[in-house]
C-alpha positions in Angstrom: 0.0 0.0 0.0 2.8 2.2 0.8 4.1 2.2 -3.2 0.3 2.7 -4.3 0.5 5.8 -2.1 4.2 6.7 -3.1 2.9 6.6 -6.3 0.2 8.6 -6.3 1.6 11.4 -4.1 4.0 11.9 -7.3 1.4 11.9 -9.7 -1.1 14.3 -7.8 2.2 16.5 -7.5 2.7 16.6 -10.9 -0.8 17.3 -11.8 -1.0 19.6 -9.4 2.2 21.8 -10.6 0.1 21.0 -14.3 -2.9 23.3 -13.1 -0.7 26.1 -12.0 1.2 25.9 -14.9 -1.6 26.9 -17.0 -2.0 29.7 -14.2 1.6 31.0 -15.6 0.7 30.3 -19.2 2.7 27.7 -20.1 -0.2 25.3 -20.7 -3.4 26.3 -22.8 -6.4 26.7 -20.8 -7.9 24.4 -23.3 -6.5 21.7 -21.1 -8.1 23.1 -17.9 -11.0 20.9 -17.6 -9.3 17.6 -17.9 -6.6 18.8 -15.9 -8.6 20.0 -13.0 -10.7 16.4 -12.9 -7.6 14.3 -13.0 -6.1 16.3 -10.4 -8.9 16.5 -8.3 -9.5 12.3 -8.5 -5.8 11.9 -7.7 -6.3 14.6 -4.6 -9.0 12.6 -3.7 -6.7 9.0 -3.8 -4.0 11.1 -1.8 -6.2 11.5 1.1 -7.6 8.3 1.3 -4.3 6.8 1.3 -2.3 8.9 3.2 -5.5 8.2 6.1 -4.5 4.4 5.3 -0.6 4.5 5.1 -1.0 6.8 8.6 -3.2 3.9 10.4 -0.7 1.3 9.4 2.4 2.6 9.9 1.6 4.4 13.4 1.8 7.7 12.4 1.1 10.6 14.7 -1.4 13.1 14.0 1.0 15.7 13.5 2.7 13.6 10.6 -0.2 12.6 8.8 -1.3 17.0 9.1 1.9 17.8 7.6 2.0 15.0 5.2 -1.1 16.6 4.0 -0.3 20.3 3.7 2.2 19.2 1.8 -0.4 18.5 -1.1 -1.2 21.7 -1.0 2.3 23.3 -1.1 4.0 23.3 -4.8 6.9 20.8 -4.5 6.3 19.5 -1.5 5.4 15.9 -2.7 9.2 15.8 -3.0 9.7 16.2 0.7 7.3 13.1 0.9 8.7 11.2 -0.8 11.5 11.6 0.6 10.2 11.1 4.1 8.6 8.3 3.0 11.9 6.5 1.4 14.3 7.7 4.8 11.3 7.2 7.8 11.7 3.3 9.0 8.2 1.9 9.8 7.1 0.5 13.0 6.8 -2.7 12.2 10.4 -2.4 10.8 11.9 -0.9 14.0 10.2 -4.4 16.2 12.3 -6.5 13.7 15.2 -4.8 14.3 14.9 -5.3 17.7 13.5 -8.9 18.0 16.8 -10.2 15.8 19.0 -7.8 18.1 
C-alpha cells in the first residue's frame, strides 16, 4: 500500500504543478477541464491513502497534518517522498529489535 501511495503522491504532485502551470501560461487553458478532474481524482486518492498508510504505519497526527499540507504546497510531494523512502516503519523498528 505504501508504493500505491508513493505513487500517487507523485502523480497528484505533478498534476497539481500542471494546473498552476496553465495559471503561468505555459499550458493552454484548453486543457483546464481535464486537468482540474484528474487532479482533483488523484487529490482525492492522496487523502484516502495517506489516512490508510497513517493507520498502518503508526503515524502521529501531526505527521499525517503535515504530510497533508504538503499536497497543497508546490513541491512539497518531493519532501514526501522523501520522508517516505528515509522514515523506517514500526513494524520495521520491532524486527530490528527482536533479531537484536
Amino acid at each position: 500500500m505504501l508504493k500505491l501511495f508513493r505513487v500517487i503522491s507523485v502523480l497528484e504532485g505533478c498534476s497539481y504543478l500542471a494546473i498552476l502551470s496553465v495559471t503561468a501560461g505555459f499550458i493552454s487553458r484548453d486543457y483546464v477541464f481535464a486537468l482540474g478532474v484528474l487532479h482533483g481524482v488523484l487529490f482525492l486518492a492522496y487523502l484516502m491513502f495517506s489516512l490508510q498508510v497513517s493507520h498502518k504505519k503508526g503515524w502521529s497526527i501531526l505527521i499525517w497534518l503535515l504530510v497533508f499540507i504538503a499536497s497543497i504546497i508546490p513541491f512539497a510531494f518531493l519532501i514526501v517522498e522523501y520522508y517516505l523512502r528515509r522514515k523506517p516503519t514500526v513494524s520495521e523498528e520491532s524486527e530490528e529489535n527482536v533479531i537484536a
